[in-house]
C-alpha positions as CSV (number, residue, x, y, z in Angstrom):
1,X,18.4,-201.0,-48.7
2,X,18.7,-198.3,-51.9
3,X,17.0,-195.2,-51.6
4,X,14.4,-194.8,-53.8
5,X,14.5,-191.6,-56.7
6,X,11.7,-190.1,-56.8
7,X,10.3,-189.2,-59.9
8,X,7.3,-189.5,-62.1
9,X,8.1,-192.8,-63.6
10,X,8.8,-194.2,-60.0
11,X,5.6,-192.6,-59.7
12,X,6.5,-191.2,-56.3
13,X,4.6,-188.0,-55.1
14,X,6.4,-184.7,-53.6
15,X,6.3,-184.9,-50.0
16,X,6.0,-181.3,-49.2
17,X,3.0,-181.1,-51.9
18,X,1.1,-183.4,-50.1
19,X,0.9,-182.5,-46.4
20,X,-2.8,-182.5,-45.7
21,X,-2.4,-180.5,-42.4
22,X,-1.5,-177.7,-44.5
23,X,-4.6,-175.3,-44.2
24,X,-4.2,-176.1,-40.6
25,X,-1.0,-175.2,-40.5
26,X,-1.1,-172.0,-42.3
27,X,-4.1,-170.2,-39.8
28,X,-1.6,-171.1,-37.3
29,X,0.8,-168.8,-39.7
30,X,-1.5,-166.5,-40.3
31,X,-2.3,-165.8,-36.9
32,X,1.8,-165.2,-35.6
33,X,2.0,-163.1,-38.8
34,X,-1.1,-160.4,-37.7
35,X,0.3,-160.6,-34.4
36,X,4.0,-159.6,-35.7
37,X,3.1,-157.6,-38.1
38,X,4.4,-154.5,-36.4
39,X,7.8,-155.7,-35.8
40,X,8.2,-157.3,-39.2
41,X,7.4,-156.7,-42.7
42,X,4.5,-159.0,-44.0
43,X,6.6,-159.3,-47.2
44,X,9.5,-160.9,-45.6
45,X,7.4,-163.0,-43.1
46,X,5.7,-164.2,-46.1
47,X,8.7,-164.9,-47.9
48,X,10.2,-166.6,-44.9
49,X,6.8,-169.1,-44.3
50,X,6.4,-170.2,-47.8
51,X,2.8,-168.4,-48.3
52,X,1.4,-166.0,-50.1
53,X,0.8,-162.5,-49.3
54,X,-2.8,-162.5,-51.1
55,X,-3.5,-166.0,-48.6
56,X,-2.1,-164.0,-46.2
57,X,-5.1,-161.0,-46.8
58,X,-7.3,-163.0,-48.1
59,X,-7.9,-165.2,-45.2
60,X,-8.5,-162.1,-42.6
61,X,-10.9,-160.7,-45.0
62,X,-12.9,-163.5,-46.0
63,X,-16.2,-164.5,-44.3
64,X,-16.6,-167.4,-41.9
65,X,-18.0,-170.3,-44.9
66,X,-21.4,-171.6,-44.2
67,X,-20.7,-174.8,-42.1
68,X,-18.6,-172.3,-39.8
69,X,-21.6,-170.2,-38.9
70,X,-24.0,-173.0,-38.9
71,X,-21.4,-174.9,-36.2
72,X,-21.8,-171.6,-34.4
73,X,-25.2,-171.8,-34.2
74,X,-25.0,-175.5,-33.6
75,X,-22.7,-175.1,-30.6
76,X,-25.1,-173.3,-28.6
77,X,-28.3,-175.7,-29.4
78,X,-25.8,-178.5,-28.3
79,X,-24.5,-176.4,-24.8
80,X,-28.1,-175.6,-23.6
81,X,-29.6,-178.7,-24.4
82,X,-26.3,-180.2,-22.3
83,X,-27.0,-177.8,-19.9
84,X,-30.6,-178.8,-19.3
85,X,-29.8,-182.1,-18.9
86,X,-27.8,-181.3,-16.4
87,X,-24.4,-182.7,-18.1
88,X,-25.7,-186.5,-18.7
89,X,-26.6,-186.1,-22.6
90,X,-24.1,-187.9,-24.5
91,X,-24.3,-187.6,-28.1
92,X,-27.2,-189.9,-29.2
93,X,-29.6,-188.1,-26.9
94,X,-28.5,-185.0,-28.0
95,X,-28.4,-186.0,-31.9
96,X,-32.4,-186.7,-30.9
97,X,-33.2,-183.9,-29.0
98,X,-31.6,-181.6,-32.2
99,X,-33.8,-183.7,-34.3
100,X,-36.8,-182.7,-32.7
101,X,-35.6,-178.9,-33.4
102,X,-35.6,-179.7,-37.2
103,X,-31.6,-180.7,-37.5
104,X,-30.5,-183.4,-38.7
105,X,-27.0,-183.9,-37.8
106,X,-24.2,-186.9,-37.3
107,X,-23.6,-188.0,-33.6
108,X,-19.6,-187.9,-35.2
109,X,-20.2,-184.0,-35.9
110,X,-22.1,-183.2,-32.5
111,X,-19.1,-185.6,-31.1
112,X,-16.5,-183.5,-32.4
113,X,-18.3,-179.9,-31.4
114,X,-18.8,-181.0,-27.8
115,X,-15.3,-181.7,-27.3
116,X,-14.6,-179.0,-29.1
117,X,-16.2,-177.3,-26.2
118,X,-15.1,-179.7,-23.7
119,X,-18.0,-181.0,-23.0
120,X,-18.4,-185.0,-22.1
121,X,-21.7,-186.3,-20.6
122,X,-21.6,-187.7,-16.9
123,X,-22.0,-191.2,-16.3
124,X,-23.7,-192.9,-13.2
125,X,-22.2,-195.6,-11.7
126,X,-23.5,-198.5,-11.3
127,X,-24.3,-200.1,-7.9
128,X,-21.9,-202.4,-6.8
129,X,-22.4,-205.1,-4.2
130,X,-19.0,-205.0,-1.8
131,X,-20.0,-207.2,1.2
132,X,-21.1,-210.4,1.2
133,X,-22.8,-210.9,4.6
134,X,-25.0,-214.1,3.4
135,X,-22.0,-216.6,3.8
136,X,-21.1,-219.9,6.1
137,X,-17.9,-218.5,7.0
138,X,-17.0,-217.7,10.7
139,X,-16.7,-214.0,11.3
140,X,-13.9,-212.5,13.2
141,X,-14.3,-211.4,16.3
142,X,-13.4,-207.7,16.7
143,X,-10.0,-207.5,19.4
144,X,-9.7,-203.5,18.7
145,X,-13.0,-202.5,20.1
146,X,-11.7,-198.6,20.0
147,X,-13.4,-196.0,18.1
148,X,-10.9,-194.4,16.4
């Protein structure tokens, strides 16, 4: 097997250009970097994590976006209608129960802000016959006859 060149007429990609977790990646950054910011320069940490020092700034300065506060607000509709039914709303009830409150959300976004919260509806089981006392069969008699 050759390796493959990667170039523009190949019309191969850089990897590193494409990483899509890379937002994700660099709050993580972020995040070590405030918290060793006293024992290191943010210059060389910067220089050392590939980002920039104005991302760096910029992303403890800026406000939470729009669909941040509104899943803010969202999370605590969703965790006291939860709580109120007592932990059995799973995600359609909740999507209609939201819907009466004037949202109009995706059961795939309430979904991903209840586990975000770790919350997950309880299910009741259903009854399950075990014996089956109406049969021809000869029973056993019982030899132990100790209460244990």
């Amino acid at each position: 097997m050759t390796q493959r060149a990667f170039s523009r007429k190949t019309g191969a990609r850089y990897l590193k250009k494409g990483n899509g977790q890379r937002s994700q990646r660099n709050s993580v950054e972020y995040a070590w970097m405030k918290a060793h910011q006293a024992e290191f320069e943010v210059k060389l940490m910067c220089k050392l994590l590939r980002v920039s020092r104005s991302a760096f700034y910029a992303f403890f300065h800026a406000e939470p976006s729009k669909r941040a506060t509104e899943d803010e607000e969202l999370v605590l509709q969703i965790q006291t209608i939860f709580k109120e039914s007592r932990s059995t709303y799973g995600t359609r009830r909740i999507q209609m129960a939201l819907f009466k409150q004037g949202w109009s959300i995706s059961r795939r976004r309430i979904g991903k802000l209840m586990k975000q919260e770790q919350l997950s509806s309880k299910t009741k089981k259903k009854f399950k016959l075990t014996t089956d006392s109406k049969h021809g069969l000869t029973v056993v008699p019982n030899l132990w006859k100790t209460t244990i």
